[in-house]
N, C-alpha and C positions, 0 to 999 in steps of 0.2 A: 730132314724128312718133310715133306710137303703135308698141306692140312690135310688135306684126303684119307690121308695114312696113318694120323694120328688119331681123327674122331671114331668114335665106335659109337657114341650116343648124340642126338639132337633133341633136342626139348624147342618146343614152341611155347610161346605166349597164345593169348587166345581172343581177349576182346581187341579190337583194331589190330590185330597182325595175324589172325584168319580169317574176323566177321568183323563187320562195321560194329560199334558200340556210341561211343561215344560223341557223334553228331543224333542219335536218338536222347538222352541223355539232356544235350545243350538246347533241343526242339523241344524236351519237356521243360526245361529250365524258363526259356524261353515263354511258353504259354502258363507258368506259374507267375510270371514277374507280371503277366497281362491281368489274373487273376487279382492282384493285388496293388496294382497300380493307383487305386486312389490315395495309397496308406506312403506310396513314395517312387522314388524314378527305378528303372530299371537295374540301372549300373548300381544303385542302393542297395536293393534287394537283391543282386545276386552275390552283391559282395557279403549280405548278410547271412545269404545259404552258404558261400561258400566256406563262413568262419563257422558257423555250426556245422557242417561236415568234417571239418577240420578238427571242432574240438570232440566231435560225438566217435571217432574212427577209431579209439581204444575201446568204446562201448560197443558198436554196433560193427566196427570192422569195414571191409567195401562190398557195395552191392546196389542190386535198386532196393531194400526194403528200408535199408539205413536211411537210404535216401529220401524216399518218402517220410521217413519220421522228423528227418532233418527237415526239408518242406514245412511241414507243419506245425515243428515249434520257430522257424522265421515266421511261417504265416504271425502267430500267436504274438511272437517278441513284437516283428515290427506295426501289430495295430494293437497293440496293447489289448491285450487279449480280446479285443472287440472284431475280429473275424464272424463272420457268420457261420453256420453251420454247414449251409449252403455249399461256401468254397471251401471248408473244409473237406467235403463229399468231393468235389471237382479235383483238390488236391490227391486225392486217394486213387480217384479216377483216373490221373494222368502218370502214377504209378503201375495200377493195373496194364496200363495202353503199354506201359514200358515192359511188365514180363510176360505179354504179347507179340514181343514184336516177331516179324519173320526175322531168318536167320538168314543173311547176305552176306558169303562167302567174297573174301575181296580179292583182286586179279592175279591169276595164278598160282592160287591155293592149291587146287585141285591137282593139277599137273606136276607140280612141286612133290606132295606128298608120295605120289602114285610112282614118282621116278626114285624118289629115296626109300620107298617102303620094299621092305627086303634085302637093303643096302645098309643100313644103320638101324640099331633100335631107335626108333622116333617115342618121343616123350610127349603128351601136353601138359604143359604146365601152367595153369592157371591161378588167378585168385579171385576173391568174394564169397555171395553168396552159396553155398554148398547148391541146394535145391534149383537155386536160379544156371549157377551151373551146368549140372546136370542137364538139365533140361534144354540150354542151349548146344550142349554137346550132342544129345542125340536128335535136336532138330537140323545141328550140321550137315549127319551124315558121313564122319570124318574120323569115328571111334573105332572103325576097325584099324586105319593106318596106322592107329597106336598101340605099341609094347605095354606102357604103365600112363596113365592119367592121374593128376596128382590137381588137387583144388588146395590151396593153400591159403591160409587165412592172412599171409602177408607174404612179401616176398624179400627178405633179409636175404644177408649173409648166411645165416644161422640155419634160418630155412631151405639151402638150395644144400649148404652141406649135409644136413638130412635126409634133404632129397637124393643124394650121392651116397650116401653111406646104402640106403635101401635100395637102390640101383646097383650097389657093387661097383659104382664105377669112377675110376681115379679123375680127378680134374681136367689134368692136361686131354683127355680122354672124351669131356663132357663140352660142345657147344647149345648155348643158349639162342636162340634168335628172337628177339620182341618191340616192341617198338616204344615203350619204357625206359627211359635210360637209368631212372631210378628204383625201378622196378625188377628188369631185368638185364639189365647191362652192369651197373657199376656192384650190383652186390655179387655179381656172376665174376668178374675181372680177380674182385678181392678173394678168389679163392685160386686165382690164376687159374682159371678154365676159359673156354675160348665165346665170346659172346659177339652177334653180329646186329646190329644197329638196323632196322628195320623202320625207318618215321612215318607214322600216318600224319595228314593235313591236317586233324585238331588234335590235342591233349588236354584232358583233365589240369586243370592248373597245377594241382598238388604234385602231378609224376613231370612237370618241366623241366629242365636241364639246361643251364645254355650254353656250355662247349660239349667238344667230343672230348673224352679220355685220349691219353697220350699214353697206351700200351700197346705192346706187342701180339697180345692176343685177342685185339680189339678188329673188328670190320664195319667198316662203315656200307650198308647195302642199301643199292638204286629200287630196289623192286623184289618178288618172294624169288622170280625164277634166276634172280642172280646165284642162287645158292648151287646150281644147277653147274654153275662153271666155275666155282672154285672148291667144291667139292668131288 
């Protein structure tokens, strides 16, 4: 039976595999390590943000808000609590800029959706902020292509069989596409549903990966309108 014939559901990822995210993100990173440049080099400081993100993500989960809190106690750790107030304002500031930003649909989202909608239930599946979320969703403009949207506080094994269970929809049955391998590829494989490999130019350190998976119901995809011709 060819894939066509077997999927009945698609779920999307959402930050960098429908809207740019995470070169905003690295430009606010970026102008935080300038903030703080007297207290140490750049490559210090982000390696300092990135272990408190790393250890704050059972508290605060993923999002910008985490994120600015994360900010702000590297501010604090790496000048020994001798930050001014000042940059503390600028740090909070360059959070605000981030749940601002506009919403950049990346190439051939639109067309993509508009050719599968009414063809499969289409899913968005996301994670993070709930609030930030949302808000990004209906600046898309992309909420009606979708059947169920689902904001996910992580994105497990655990989590996507949940996600299936409330969809009614068997595995073999369910393709994921996102540009996550750890996110959305290898926890999507381990329930043997069909997950397609979607890479944007940067990634979050934490979601890296560095092979493909060596399964059958794995695809590695050029671009979004690839899905167009093997669906």
């Amino acid at each position: 039976m060819q894939l066509h014939q077997k999927i009945k559901t698609i779920a999307f990822d959402a930050d960098d595999t429908l809207w740019v995210n995470e070169p905003y993100f690295q430009e606010a990173e970026q102008a935080f390590t300038q903030l703080l440049k007297e207290y140490a080099s750049s490559e210090t400081l982000s390696q300092a943000l990135y272990q408190t993100e790393v250890k704050n993500l059972p508290l605060y989960g993923f999002g910008i808000k985490g994120f600015i809190l994360c900010m702000i106690e590297t501010a604090q750790q790496i000048s020994s609590n001798r930050v001014s107030p000042m940059v503390i304002n600028q740090i909070i500031a360059l959070g605000h800029d981030l749940l601002q930003r506009p919403i950049e649909l990346l190439e051939g989202v639109q067309p993509t959706l508009e050719a599968l909608h009414g063809k499969y239930k289409l899913i968005l599946a996301t994670k993070g902020d709930l609030l930030d979320q949302e808000r990004k969703i209906a600046r898309s403009n992309l909420a009606s292509y979708f059947h169920h949207i689902e904001i996910m506080s992580d994105k497990q094994t655990t989590d996507y069989q949940q996600l299936l269970q409330r969809l009614a929809c068997k595995p073999e049955e369910f393709f994921m596409v996102g540009n996550s391998m750890k996110s959305d590829i290898l926890p999507v494989l381990a329930l043997d549903a069909h997950a397609g490999y979607l890479p944007y130019h940067v990634t979050w350190s934490h979601e890296q990966h560095d092979s493909l998976p060596q399964h059958t119901q794995f695809i590695a995809l050029q671009k979004m309108t690839d899905l167009l011709e093997i669906l």
